[in-house]
C-alpha positions in Angstrom: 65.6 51.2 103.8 62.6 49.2 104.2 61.1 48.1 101.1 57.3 48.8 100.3 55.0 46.3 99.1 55.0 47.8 95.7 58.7 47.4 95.5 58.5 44.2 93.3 56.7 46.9 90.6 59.6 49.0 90.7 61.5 47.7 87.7 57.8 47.9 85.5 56.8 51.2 86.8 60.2 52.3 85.4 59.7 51.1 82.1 56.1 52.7 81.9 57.7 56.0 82.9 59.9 55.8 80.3 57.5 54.9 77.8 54.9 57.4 78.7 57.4 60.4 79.5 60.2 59.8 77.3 61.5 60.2 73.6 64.7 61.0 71.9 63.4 64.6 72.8 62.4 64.5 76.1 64.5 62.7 79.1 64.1 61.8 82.5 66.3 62.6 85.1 67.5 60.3 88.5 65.7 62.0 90.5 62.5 62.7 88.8 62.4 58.4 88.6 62.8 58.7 92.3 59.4 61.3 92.5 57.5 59.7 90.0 58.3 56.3 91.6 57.6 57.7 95.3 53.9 59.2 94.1 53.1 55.2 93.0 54.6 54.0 97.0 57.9 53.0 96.1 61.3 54.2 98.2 64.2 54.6 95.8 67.8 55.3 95.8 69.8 57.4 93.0 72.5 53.9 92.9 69.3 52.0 92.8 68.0 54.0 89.6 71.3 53.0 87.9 70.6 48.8 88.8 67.6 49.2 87.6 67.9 50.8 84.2 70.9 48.1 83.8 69.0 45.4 84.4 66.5 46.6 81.9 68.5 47.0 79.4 70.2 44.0 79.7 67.0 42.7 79.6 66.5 44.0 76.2 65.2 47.2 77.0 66.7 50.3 74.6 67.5 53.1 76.9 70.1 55.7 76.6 71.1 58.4 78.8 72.0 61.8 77.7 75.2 63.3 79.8 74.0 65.6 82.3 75.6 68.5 81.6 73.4 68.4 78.6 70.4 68.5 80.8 69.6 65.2 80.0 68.5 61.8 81.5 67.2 58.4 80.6 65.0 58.1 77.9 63.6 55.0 76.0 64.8 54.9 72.5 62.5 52.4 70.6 58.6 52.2 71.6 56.4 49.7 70.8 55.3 51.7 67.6 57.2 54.3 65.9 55.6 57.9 65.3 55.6 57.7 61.6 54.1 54.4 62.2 51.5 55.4 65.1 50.1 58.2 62.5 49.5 56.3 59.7 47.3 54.2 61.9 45.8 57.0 63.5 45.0 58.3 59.6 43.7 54.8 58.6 41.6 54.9 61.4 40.2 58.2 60.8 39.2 57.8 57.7 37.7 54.3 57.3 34.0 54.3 56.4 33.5 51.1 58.3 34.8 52.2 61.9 32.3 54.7 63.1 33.4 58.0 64.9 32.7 56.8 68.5 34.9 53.8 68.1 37.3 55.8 66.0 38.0 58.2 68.7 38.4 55.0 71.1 40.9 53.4 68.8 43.1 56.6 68.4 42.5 57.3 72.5 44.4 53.3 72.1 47.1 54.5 69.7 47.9 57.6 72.1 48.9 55.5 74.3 51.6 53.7 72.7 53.4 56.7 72.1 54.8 59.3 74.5 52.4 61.9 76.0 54.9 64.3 74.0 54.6 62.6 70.8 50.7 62.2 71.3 50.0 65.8 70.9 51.1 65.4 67.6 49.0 62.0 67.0 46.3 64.6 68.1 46.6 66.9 65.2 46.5 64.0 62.8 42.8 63.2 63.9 41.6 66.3 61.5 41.3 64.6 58.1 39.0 65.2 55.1 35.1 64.7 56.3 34.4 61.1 55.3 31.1 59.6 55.5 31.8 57.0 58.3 29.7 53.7 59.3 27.4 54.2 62.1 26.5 50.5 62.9 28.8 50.7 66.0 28.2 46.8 66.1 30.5 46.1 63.4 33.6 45.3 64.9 31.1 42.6 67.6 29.8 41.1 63.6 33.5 40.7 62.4 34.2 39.3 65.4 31.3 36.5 65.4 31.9 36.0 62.1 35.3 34.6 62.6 35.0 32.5 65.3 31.7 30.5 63.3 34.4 30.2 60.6 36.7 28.9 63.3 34.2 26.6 64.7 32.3 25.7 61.1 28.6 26.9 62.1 26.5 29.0 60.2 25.1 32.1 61.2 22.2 34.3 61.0 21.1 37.9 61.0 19.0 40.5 59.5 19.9 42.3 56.6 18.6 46.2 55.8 19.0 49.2 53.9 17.6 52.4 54.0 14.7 54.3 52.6 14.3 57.9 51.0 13.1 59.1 54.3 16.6 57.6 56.1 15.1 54.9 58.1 16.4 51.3 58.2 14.5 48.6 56.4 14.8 45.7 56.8 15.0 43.1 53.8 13.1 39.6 53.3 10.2 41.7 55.4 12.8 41.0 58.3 13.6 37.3 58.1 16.4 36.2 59.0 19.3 35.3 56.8 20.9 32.2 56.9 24.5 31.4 55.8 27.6 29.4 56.0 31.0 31.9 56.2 33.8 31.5 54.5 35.5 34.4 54.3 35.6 38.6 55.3 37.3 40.5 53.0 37.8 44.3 53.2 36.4 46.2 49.2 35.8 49.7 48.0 36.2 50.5 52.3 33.6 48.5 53.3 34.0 45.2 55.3 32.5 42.3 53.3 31.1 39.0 54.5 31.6 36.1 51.2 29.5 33.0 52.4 27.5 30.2 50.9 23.4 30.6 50.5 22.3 26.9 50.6 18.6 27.9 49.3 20.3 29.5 46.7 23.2 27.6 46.2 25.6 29.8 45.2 28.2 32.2 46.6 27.0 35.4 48.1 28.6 38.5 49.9 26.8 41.1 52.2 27.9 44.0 53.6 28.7 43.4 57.7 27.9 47.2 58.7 24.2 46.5 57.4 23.9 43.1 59.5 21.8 43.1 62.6 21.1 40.9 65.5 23.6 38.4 64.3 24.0 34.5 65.9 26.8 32.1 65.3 24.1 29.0 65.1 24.7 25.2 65.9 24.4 23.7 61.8 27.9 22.9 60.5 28.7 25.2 57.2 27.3 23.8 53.9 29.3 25.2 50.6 32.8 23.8 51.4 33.5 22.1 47.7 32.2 25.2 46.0 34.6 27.5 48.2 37.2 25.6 47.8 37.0 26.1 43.9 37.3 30.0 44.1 39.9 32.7 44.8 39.3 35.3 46.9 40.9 38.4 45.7 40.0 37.0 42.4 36.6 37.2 43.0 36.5 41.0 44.7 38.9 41.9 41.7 35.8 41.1 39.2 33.3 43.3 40.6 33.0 46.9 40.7 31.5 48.6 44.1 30.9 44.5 44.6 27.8 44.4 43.0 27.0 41.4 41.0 26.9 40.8 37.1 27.0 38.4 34.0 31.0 37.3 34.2 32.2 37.3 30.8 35.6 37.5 29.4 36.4 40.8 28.0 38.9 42.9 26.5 38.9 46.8 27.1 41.5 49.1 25.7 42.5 52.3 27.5 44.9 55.4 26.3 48.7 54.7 27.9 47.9 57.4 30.3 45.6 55.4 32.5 48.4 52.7 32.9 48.7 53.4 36.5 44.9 53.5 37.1 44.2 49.9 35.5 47.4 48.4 37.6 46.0 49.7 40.8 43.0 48.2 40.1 43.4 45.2 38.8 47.0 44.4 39.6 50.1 43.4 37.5 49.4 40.6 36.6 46.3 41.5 34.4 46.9 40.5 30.8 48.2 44.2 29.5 49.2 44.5 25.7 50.2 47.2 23.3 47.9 48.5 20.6 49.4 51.2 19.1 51.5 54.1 20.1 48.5 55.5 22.0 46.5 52.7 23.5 47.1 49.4 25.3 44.2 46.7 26.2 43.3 44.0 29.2 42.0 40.9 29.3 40.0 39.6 32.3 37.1 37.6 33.7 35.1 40.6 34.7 31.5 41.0 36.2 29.7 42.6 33.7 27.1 45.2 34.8 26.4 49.2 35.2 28.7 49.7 37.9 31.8 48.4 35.6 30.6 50.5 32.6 30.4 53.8 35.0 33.4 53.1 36.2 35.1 53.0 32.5 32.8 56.2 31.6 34.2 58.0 34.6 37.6 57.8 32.9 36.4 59.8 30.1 35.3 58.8 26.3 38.9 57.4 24.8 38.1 54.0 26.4 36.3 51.2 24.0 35.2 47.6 25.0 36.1 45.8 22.0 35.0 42.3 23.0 32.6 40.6 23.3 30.3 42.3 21.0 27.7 41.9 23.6 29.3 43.8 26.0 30.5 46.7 23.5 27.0 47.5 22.4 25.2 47.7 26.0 28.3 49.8 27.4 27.4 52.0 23.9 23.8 51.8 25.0 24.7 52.9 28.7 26.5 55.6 27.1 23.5 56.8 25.1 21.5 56.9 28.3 23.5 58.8 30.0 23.6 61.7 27.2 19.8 61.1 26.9 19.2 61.6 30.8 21.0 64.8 30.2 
């Protein structure tokens, strides 16, 4: 038989059959390998078929074949991704704030195509998830990019920073001047992606939201802030703030009712200092940032929780307290 020019392809249009067609529910016959492979140019034998799924999986390859008279066939046995696997990610990436619906529907489109077009149907059904509020800054993914590679390279960068108004319109802080600051690090909080990078006019550590960053450039000036950097923990850092908004950092000591265990270790972690107080309550101790976003966090929780030091802290979270019943 004279071979086609395709024929070198034979062996990889094989695997992608099997891979796109196949699962341990759904086979391949011989001679549907020989129709799919002659619609793509290439002349094949039934003995040939055998060779070649041989050769693949001596390769490394994991195909079986079912017996035939269980109308079965070749099929490939382990994909890329398993579908358990391929749905979690399809449900991650449905529901993240910070990937916007346009590239969500791209990534998912992506995570189709690992599996089987059998198994995709079901990836399908797992794109209908609770309505989230997603991200619509579809240049996020270009900003986490850039940002990495100036931390690669050590150069600052620069961009615009904005928020919006009442009437939904951007605007733009600093009346639209341009930000300037050395990266060090993206970190991923309360499902937003977060830039942490060094101000040098300031002179301290800041962190800015990267879906609210515009016209970004990775600029030619080497990084400033390395020593100060170097002195801080990341996760330790995120772990003090609540919604990452800033605050007085104090040491404190809050005590909670045992039930909210399991809400204070998936917060905080386990190795935040826990002890017993009585038969009913347990405290922490932490470096937290102190401000109104930690205090409506504990009042969300309901009134059995007390900051008992410092006294500083317990009176303003009693004060925040009283404003809330006031506003009422």
């Amino acid at each position: 038989m004279a071979k086609s020019e395709n024929q070198k392809l034979k062996l990889l249009y094989i695997v992608q059959f099997l891979e796109k067609y196949t699962d341990e529910n759904h086979y391949m016959t011989t001679q549907e390998l020989i129709e799919k492979l002659d619609e793509v140019g290439i002349k094949a034998e039934r003995k040939s078929i055998y060779h070649d799924i041989s050769c693949l999986m001596e390769y490394g390859y994991e195909i079986e074949k079912k017996p035939s008279k269980l109308n079965g066939g070749f099929y490939m046995k382990k994909h890329t991704f398993e579908l358990p696997e391929l749905k979690l990610l399809v449900d991650e990436v449905s529901a993240s704030k910070y990937i916007t619906p346009s590239k969500s529907k791209e990534l998912i489109r992506k995570l189709e195509a690992l599996a089987s077009v059998h198994e995709a149907k079901q990836l399908q059904r797992q794109v209908y998830v609770a309505n989230r509020i997603k991200s619509q800054n579809e240049s996020i993914f270009d900003n986490v990019d850039m940002i990495h590679n100036a931390i690669l390279e050590n150069r600052m960068i620069q961009f615009r920073y904005y928020e919006y108004t009442i009437e939904k319109k951007i605007k733009y802080r600093r009346e639209g001047k341009n930000y300037i600051i050395s990266p060090w690090a993206v970190t991923v909080a309360d499902e937003n992606y977060y830039l942490i990078g060094y101000d040098s006019q300031a002179g301290i550590i800041k962190h800015y939201r990267i879906d609210k960053m515009s016209e970004m450039q990775v600029l030619n000036e080497k990084r400033d802030g390395k020593e100060m950097f170097g002195q801080m923990d990341i996760v330790e850092y995120t772990n003090k703030m609540f919604g990452m908004f800033a605050g007085t950092e104090e040491l404190i000591t809050i005590q909670f009712p045992n039930h909210l265990i399991g809400v204070v270790i998936d917060r905080f972690g386990k190795d935040i200092d826990i002890r017993k107080r009585d038969e009913n309550h347990f405290s922490i101790r932490a470096r937290l940032l102190v401000s109104n976003q930690l205090y409506g966090w504990l009042a969300g929780m309901g009134p059995d929780i007390k900051i008992l030091m410092p006294q500083d802290a317990h009176e303003k979270y009693t004060d925040y307290l009283k404003t809330l019943i006031g506003e009422l």
